[in-house]
PDB file of N, CA, C and O in Angstrom:
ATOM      1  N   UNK A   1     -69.036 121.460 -26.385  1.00  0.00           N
ATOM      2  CA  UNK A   1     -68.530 122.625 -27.063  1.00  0.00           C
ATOM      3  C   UNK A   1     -69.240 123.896 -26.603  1.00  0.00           C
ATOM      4  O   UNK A   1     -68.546 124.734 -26.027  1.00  0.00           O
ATOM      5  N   UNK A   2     -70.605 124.155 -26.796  1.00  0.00           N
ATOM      6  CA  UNK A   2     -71.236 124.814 -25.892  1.00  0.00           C
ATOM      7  C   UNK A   2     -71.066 125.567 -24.946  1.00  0.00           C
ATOM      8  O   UNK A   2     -71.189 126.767 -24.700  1.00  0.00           O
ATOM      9  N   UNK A   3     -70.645 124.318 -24.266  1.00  0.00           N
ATOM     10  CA  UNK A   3     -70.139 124.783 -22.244  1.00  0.00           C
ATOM     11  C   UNK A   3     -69.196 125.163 -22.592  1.00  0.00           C
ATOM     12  O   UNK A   3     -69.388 126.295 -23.036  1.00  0.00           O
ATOM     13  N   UNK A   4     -68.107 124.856 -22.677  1.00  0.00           N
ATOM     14  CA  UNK A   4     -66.651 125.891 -22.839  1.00  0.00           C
ATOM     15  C   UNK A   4     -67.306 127.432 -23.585  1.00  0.00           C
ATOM     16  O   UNK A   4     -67.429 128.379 -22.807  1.00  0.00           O
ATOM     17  N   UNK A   5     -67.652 127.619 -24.855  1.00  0.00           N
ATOM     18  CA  UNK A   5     -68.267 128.725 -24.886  1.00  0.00           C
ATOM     19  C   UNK A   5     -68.932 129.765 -24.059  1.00  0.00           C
ATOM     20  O   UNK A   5     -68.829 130.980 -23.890  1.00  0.00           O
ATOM     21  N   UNK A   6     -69.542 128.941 -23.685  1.00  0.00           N
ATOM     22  CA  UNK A   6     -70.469 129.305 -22.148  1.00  0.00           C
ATOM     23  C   UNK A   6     -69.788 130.373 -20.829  1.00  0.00           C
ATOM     24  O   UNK A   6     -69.999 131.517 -20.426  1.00  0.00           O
ATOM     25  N   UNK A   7     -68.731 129.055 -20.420  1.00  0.00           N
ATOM     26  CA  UNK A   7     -67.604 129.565 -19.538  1.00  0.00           C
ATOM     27  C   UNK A   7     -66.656 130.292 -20.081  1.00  0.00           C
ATOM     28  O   UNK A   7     -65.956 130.888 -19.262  1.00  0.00           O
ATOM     29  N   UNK A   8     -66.376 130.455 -21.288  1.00  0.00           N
ATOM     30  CA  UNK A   8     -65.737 131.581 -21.556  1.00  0.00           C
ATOM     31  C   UNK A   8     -66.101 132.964 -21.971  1.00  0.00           C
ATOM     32  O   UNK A   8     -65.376 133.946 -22.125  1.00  0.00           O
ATOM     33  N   UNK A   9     -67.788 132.776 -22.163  1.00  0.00           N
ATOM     34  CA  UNK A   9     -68.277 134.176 -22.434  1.00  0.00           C
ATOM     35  C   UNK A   9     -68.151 134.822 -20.923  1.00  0.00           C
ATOM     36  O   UNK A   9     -67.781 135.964 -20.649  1.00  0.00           O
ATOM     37  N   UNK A  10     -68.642 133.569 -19.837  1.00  0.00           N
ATOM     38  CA  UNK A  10     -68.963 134.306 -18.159  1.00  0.00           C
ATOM     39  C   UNK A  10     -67.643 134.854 -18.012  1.00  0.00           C
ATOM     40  O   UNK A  10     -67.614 136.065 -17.794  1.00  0.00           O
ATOM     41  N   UNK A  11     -66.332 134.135 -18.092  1.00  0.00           N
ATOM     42  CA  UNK A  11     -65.301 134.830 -18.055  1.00  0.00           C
ATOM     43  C   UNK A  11     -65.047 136.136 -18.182  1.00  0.00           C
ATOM     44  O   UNK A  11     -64.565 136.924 -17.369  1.00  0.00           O
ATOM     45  N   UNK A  12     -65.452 136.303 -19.378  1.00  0.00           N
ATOM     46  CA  UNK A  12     -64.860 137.685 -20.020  1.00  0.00           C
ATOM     47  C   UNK A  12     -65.913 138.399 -19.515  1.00  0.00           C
ATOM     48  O   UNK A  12     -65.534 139.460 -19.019  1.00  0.00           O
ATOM     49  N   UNK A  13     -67.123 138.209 -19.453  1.00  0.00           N
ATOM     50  CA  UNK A  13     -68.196 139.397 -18.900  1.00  0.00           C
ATOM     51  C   UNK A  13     -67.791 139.780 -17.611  1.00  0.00           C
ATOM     52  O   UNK A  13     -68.012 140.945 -17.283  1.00  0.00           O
ATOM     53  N   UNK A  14     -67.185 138.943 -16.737  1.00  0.00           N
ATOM     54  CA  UNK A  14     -66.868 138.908 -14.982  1.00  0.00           C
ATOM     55  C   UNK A  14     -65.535 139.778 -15.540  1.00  0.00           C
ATOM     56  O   UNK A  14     -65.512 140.590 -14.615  1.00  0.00           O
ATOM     57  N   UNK A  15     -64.484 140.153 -16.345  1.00  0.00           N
ATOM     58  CA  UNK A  15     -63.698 140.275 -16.653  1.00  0.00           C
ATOM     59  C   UNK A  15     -64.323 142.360 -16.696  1.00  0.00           C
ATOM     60  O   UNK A  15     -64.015 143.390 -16.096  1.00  0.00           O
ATOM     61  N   UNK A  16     -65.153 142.011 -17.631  1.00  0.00           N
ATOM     62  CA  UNK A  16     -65.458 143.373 -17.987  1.00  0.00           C
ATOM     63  C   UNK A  16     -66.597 144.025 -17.066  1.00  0.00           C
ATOM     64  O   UNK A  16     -67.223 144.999 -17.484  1.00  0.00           O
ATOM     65  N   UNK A  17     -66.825 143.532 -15.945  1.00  0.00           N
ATOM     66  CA  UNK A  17     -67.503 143.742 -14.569  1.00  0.00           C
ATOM     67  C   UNK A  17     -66.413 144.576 -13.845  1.00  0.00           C
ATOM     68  O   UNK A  17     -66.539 145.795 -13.737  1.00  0.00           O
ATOM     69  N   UNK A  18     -65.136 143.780 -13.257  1.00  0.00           N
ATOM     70  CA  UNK A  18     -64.185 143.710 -13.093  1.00  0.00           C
ATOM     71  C   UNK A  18     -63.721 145.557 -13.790  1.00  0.00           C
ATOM     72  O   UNK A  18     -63.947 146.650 -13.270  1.00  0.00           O
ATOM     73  N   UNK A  19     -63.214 145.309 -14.756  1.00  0.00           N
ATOM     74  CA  UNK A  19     -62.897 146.839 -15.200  1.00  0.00           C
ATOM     75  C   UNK A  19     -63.986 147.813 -14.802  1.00  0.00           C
ATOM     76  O   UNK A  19     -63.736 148.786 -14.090  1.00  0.00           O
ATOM     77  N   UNK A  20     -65.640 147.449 -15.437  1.00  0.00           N
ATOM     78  CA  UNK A  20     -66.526 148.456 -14.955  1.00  0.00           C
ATOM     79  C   UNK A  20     -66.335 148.957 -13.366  1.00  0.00           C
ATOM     80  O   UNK A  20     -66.583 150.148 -13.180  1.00  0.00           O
ATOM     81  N   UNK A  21     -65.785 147.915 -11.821  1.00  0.00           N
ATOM     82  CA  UNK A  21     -65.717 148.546 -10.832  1.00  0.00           C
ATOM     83  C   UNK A  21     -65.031 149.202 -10.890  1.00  0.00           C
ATOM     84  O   UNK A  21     -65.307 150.287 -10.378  1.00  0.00           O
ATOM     85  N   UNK A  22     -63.636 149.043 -11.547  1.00  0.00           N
ATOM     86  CA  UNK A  22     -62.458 150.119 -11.686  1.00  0.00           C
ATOM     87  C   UNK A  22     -62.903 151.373 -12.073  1.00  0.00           C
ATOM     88  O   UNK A  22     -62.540 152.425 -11.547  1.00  0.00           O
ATOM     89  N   UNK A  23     -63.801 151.251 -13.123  1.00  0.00           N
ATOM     90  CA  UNK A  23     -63.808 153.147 -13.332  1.00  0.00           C
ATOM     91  C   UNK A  23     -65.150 153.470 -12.585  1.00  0.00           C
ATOM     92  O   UNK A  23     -65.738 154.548 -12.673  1.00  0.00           O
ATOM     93  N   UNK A  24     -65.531 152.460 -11.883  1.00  0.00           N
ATOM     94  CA  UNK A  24     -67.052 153.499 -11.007  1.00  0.00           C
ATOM     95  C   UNK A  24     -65.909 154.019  -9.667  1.00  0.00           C
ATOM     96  O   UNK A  24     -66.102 155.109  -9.129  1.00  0.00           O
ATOM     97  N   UNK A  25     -65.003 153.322  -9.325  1.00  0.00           N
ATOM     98  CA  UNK A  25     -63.726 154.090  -8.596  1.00  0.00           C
ATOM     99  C   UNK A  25     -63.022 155.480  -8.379  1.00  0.00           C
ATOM    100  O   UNK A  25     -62.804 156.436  -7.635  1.00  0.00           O
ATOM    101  N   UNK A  26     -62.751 154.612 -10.095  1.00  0.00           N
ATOM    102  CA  UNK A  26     -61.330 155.771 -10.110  1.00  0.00           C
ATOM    103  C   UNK A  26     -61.778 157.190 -11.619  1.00  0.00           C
ATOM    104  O   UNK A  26     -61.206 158.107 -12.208  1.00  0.00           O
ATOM    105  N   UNK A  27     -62.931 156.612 -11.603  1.00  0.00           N
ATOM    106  CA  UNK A  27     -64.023 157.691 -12.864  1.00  0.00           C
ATOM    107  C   UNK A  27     -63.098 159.493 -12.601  1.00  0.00           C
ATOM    108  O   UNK A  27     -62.472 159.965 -11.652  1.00  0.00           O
ATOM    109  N   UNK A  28     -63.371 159.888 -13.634  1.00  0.00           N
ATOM    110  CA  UNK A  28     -63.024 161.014 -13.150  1.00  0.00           C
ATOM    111  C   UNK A  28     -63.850 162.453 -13.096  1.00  0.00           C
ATOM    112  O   UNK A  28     -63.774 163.478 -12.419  1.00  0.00           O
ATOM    113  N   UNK A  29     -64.563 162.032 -14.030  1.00  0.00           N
ATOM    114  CA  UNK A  29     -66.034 163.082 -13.442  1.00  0.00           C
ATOM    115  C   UNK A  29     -66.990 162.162 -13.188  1.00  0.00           C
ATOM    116  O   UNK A  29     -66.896 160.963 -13.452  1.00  0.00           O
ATOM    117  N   UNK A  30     -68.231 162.893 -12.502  1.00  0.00           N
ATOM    118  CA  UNK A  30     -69.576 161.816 -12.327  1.00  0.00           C
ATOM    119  C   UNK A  30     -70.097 161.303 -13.714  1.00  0.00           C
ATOM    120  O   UNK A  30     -70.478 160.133 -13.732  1.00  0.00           O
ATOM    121  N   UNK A  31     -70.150 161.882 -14.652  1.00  0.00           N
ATOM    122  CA  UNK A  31     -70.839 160.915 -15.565  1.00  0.00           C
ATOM    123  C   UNK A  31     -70.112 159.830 -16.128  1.00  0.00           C
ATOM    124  O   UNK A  31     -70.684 159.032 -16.870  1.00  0.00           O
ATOM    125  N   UNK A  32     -69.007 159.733 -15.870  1.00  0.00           N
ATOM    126  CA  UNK A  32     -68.547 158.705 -16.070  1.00  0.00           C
ATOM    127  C   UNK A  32     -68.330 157.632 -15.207  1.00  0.00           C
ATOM    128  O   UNK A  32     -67.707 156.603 -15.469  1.00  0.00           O
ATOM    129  N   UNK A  33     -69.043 158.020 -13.854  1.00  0.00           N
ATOM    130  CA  UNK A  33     -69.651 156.557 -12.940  1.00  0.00           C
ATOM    131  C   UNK A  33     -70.795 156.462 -13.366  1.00  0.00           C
ATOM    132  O   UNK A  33     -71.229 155.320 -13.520  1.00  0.00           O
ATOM    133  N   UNK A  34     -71.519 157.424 -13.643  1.00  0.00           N
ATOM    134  CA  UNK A  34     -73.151 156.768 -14.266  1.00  0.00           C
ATOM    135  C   UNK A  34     -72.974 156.012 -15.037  1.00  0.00           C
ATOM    136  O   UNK A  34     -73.492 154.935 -14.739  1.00  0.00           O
ATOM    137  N   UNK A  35     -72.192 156.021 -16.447  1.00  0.00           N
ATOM    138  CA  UNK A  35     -72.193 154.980 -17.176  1.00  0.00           C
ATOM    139  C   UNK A  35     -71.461 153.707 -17.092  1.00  0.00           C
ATOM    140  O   UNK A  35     -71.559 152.674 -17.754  1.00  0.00           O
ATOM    141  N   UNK A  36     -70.613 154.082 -15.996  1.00  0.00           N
ATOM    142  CA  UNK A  36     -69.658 152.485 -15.461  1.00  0.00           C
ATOM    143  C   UNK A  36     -71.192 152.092 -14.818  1.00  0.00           C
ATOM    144  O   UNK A  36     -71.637 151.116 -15.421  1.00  0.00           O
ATOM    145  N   UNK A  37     -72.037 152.540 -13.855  1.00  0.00           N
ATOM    146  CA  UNK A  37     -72.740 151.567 -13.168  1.00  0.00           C
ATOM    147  C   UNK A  37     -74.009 151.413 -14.044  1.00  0.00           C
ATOM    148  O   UNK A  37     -74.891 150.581 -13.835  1.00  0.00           O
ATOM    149  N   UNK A  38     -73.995 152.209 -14.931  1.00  0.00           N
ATOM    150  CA  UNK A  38     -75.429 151.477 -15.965  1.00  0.00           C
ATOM    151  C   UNK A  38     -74.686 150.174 -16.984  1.00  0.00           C
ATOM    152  O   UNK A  38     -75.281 149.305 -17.622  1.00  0.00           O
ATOM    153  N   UNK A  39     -73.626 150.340 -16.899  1.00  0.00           N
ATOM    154  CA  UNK A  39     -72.472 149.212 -17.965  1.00  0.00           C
ATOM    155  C   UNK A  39     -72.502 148.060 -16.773  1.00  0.00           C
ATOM    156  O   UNK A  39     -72.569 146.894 -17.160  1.00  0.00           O
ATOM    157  N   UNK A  40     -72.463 148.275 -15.563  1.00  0.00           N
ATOM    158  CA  UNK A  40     -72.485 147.401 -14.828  1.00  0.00           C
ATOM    159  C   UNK A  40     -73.571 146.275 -14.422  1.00  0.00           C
ATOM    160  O   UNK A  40     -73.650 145.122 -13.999  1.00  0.00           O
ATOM    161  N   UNK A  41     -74.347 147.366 -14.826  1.00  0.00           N
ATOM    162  CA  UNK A  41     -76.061 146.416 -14.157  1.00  0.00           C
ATOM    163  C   UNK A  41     -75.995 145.828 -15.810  1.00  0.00           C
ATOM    164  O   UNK A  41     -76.901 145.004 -15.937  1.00  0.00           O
ATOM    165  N   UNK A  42     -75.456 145.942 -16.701  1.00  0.00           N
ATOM    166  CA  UNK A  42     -75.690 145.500 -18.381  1.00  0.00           C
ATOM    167  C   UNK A  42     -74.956 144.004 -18.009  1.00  0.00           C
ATOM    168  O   UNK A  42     -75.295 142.845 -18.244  1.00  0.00           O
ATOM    169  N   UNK A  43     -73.942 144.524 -17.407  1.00  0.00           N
ATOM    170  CA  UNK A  43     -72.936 143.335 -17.522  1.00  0.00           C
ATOM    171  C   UNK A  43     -74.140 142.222 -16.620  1.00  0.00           C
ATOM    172  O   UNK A  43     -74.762 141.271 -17.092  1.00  0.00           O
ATOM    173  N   UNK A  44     -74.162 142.738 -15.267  1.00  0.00           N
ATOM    174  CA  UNK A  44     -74.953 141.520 -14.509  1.00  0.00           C
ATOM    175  C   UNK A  44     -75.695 141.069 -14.681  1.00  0.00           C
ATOM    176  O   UNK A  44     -76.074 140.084 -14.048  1.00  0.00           O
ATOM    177  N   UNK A  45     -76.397 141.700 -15.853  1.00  0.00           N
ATOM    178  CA  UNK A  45     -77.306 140.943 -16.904  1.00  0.00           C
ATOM    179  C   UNK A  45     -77.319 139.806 -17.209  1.00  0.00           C
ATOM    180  O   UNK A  45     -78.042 138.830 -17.009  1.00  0.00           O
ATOM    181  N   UNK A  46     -76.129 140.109 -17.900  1.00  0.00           N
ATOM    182  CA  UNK A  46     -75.550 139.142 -18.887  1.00  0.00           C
ATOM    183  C   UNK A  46     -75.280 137.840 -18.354  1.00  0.00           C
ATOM    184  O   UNK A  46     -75.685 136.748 -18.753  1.00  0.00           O
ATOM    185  N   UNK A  47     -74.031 138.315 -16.745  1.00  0.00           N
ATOM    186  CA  UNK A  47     -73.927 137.221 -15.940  1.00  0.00           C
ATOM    187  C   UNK A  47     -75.358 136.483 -15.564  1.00  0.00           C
ATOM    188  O   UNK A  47     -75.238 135.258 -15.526  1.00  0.00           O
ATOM    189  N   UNK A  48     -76.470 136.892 -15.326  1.00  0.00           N
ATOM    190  CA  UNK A  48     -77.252 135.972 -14.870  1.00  0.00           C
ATOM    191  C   UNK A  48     -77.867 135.235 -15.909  1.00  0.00           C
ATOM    192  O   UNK A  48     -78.325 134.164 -15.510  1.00  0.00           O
ATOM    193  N   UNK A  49     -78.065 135.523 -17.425  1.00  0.00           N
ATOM    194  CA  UNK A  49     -78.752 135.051 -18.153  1.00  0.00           C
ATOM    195  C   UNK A  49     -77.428 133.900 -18.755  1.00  0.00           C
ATOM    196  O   UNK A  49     -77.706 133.191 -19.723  1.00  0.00           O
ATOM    197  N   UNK A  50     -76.577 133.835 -18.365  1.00  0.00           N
ATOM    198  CA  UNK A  50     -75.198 132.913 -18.436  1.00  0.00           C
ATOM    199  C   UNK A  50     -75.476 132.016 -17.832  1.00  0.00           C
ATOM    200  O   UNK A  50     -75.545 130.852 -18.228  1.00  0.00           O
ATOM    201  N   UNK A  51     -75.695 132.466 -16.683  1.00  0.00           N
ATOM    202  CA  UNK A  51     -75.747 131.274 -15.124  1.00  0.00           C
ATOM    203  C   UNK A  51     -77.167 130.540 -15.543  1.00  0.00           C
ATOM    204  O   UNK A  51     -77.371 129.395 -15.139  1.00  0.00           O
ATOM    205  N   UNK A  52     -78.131 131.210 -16.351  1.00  0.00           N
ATOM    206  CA  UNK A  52     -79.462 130.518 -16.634  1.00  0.00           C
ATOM    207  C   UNK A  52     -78.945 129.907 -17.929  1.00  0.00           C
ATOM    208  O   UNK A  52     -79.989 130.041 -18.567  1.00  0.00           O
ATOM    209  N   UNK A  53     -78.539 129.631 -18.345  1.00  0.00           N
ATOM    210  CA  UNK A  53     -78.072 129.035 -19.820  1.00  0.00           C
ATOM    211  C   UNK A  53     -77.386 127.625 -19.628  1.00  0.00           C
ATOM    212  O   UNK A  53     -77.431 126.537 -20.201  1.00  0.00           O
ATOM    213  N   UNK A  54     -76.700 128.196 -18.493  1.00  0.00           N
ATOM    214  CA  UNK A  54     -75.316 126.993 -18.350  1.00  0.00           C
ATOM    215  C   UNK A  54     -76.344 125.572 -16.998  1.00  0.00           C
ATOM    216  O   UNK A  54     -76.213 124.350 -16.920  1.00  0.00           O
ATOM    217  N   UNK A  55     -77.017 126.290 -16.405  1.00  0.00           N
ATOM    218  CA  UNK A  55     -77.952 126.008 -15.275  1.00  0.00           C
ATOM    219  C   UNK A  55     -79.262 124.823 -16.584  1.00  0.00           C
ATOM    220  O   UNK A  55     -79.781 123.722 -16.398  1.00  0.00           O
ATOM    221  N   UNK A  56     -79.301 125.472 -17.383  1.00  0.00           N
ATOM    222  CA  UNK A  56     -80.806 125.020 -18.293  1.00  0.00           C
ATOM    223  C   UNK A  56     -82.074 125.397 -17.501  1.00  0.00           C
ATOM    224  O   UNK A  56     -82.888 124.486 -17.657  1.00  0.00           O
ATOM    225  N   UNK A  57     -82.399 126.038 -16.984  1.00  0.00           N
ATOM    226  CA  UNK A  57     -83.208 126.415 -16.122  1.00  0.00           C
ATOM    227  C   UNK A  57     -83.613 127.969 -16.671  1.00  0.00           C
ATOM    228  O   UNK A  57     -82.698 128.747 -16.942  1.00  0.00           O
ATOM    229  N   UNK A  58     -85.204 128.433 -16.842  1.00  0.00           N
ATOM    230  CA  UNK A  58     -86.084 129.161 -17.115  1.00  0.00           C
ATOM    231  C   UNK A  58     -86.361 130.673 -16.234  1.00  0.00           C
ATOM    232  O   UNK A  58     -86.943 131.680 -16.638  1.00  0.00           O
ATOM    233  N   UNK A  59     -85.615 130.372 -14.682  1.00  0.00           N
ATOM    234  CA  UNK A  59     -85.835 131.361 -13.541  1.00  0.00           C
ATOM    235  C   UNK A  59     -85.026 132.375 -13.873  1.00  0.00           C
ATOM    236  O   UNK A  59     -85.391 133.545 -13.764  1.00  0.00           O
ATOM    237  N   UNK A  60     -84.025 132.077 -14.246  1.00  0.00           N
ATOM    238  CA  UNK A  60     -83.373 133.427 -13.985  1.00  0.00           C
ATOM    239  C   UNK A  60     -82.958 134.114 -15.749  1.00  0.00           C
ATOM    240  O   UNK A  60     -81.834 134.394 -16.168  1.00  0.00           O
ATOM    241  N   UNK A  61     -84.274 134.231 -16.481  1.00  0.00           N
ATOM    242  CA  UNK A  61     -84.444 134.962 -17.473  1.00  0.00           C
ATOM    243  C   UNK A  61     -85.036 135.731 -17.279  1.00  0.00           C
ATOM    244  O   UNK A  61     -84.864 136.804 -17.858  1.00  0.00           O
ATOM    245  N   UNK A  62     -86.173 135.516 -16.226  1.00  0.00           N
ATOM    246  CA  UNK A  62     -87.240 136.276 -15.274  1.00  0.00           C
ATOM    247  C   UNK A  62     -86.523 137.584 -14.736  1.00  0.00           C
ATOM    248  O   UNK A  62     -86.580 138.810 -14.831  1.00  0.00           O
ATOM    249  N   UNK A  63     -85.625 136.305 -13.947  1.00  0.00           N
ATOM    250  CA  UNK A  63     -84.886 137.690 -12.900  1.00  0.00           C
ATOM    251  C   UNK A  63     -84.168 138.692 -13.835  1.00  0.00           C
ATOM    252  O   UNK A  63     -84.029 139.802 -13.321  1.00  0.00           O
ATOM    253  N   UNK A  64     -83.646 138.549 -15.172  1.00  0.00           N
ATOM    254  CA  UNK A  64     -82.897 139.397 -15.597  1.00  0.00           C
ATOM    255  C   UNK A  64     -83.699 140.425 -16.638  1.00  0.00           C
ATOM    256  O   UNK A  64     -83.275 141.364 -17.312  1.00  0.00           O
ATOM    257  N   UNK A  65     -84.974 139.883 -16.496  1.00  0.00           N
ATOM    258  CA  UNK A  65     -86.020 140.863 -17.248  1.00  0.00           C
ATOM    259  C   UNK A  65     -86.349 141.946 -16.197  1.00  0.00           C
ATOM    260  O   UNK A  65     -86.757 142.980 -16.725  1.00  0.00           O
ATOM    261  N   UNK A  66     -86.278 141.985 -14.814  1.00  0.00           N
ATOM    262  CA  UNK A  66     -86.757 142.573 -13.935  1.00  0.00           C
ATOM    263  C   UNK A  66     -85.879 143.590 -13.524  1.00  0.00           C
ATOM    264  O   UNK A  66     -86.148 144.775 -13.328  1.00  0.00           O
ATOM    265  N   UNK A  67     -84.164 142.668 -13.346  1.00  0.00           N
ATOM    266  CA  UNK A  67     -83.216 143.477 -13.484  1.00  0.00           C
ATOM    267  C   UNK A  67     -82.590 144.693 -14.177  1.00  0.00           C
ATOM    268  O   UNK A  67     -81.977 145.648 -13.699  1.00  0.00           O
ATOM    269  N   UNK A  68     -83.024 144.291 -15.835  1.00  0.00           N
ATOM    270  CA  UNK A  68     -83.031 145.382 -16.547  1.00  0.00           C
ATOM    271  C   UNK A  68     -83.964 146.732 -16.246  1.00  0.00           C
ATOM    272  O   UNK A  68     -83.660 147.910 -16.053  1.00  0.00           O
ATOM    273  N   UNK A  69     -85.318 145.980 -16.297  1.00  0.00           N
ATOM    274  CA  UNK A  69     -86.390 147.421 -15.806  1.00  0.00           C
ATOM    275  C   UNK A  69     -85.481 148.369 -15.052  1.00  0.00           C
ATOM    276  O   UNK A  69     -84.862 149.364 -15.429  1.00  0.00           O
ATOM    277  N   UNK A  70     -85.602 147.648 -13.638  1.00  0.00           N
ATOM    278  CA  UNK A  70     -85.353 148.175 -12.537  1.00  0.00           C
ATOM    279  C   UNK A  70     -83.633 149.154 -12.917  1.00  0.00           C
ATOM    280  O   UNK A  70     -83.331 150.312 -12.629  1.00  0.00           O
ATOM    281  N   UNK A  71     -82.989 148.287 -13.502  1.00  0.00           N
ATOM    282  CA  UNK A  71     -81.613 149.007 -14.077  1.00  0.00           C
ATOM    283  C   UNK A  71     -82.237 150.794 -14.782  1.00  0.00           C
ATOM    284  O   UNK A  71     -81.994 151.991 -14.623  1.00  0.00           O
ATOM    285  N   UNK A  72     -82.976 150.056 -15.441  1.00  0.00           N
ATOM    286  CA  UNK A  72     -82.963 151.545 -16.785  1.00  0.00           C
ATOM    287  C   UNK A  72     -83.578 152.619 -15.621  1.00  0.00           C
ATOM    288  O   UNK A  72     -83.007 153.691 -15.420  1.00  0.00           O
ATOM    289  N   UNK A  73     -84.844 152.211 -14.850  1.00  0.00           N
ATOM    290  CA  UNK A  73     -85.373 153.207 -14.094  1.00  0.00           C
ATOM    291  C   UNK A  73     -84.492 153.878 -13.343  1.00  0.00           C
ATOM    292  O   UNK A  73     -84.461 155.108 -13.292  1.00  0.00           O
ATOM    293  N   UNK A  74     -83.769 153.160 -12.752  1.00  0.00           N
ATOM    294  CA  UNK A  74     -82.646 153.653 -11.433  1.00  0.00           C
ATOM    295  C   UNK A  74     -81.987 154.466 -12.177  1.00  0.00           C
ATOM    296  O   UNK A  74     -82.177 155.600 -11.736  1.00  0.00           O
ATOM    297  N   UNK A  75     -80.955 154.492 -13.547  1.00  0.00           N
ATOM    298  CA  UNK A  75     -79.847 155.188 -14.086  1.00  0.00           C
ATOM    299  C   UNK A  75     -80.782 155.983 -14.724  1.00  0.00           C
ATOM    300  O   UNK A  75     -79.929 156.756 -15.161  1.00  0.00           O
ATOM    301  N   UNK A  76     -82.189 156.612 -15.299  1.00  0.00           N
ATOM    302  CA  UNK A  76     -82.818 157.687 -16.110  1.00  0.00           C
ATOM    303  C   UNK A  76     -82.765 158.636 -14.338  1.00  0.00           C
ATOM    304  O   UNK A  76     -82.244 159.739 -14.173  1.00  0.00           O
ATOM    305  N   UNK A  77     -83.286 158.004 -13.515  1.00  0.00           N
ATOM    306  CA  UNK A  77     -83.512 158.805 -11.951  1.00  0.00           C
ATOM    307  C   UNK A  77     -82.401 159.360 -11.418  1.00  0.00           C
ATOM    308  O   UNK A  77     -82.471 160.544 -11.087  1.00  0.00           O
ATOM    309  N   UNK A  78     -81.335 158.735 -11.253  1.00  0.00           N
ATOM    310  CA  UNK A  78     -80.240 159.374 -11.252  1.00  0.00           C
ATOM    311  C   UNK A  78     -79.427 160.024 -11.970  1.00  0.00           C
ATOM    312  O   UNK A  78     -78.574 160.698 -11.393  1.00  0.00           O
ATOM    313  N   UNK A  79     -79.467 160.001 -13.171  1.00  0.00           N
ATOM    314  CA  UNK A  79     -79.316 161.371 -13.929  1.00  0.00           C
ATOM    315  C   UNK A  79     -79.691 162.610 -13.890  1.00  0.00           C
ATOM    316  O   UNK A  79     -79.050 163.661 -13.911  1.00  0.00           O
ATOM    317  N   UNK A  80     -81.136 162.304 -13.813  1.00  0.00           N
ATOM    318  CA  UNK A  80     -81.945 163.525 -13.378  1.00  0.00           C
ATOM    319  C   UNK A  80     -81.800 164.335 -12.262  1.00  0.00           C
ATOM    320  O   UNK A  80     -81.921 165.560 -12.224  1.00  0.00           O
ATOM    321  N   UNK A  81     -81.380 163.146 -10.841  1.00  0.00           N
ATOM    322  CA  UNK A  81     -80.931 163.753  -9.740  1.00  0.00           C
ATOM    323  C   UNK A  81     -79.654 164.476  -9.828  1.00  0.00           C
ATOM    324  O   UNK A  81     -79.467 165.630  -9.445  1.00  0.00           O
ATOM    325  N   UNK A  82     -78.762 163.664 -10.388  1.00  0.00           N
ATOM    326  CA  UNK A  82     -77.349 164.817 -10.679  1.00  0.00           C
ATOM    327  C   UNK A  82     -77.777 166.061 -12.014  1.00  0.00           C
ATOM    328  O   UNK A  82     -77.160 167.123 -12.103  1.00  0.00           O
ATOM    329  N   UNK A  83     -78.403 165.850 -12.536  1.00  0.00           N
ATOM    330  CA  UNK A  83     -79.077 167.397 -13.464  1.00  0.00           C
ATOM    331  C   UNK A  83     -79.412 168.244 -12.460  1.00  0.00           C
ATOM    332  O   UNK A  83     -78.786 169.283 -12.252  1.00  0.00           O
ATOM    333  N   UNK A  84     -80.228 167.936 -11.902  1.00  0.00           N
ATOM    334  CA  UNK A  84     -81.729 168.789 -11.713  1.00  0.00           C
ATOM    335  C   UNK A  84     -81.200 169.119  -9.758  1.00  0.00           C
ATOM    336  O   UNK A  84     -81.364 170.127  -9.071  1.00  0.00           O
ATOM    337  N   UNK A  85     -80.742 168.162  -9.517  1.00  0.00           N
ATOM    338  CA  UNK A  85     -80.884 168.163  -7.920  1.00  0.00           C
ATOM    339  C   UNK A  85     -82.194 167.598  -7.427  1.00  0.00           C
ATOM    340  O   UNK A  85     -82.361 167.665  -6.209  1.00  0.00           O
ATOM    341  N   UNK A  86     -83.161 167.050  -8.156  1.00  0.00           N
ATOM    342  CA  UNK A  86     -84.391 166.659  -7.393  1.00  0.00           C
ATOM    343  C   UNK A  86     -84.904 165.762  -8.475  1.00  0.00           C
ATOM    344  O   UNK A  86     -84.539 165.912  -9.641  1.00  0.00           O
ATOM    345  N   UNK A  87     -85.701 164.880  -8.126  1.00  0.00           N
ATOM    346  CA  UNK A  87     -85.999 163.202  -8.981  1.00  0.00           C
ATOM    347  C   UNK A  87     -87.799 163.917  -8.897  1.00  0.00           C
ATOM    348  O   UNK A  87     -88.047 163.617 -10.065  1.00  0.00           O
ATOM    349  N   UNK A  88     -88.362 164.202  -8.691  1.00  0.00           N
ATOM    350  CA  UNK A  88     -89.948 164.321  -8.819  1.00  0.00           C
ATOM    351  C   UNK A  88     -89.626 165.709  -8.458  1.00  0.00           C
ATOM    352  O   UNK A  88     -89.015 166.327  -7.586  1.00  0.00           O
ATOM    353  N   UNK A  89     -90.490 165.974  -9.801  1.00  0.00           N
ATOM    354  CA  UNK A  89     -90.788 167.382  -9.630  1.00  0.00           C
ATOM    355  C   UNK A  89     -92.301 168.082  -8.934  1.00  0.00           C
ATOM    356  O   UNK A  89     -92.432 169.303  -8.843  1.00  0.00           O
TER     357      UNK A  89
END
């Protein structure tokens, strides 16, 4: 019961990946690709801590702790770069 759960949450997250590329596309101002690709790195989150669930395996909770960091740092930096024009002041 589980596993079907499982595979149907990955579904729908790959689903809503799926839409997130659509509007980092077809967005129509920039901030609305910033938040498709910060929604995106959320989603691939998700997918990997899925794939570690369904897997039973401990590694890739790791990787998606690292992923996030690295997510939040990248999308606060690039904001700033589309604000400001420059990431270190």
């Amino acid at each position: 019961m589980i596993g079907t759960a499982l595979h149907l949450a990955f579904a729908a997250v790959s689903l809503a990946l799926l839409c997130n590329c659509w509007r980092l596309m077809r967005g129509p101002a920039l901030g609305d690709r910033i938040v498709a690709l910060d929604t995106m790195v959320i989603n691939a989150i998700a997918i990997i801590i899925l794939i570690g669930m369904i897997g039973e395996t401990n590694a890739y909770f790791e990787a998606a702790l690292l992923m996030a960091m690295v997510g939040f740092v990248s999308t606060i930096a690039y904001c700033k770069f589309v604000l400001r024009g420059d990431i270190v002041e």
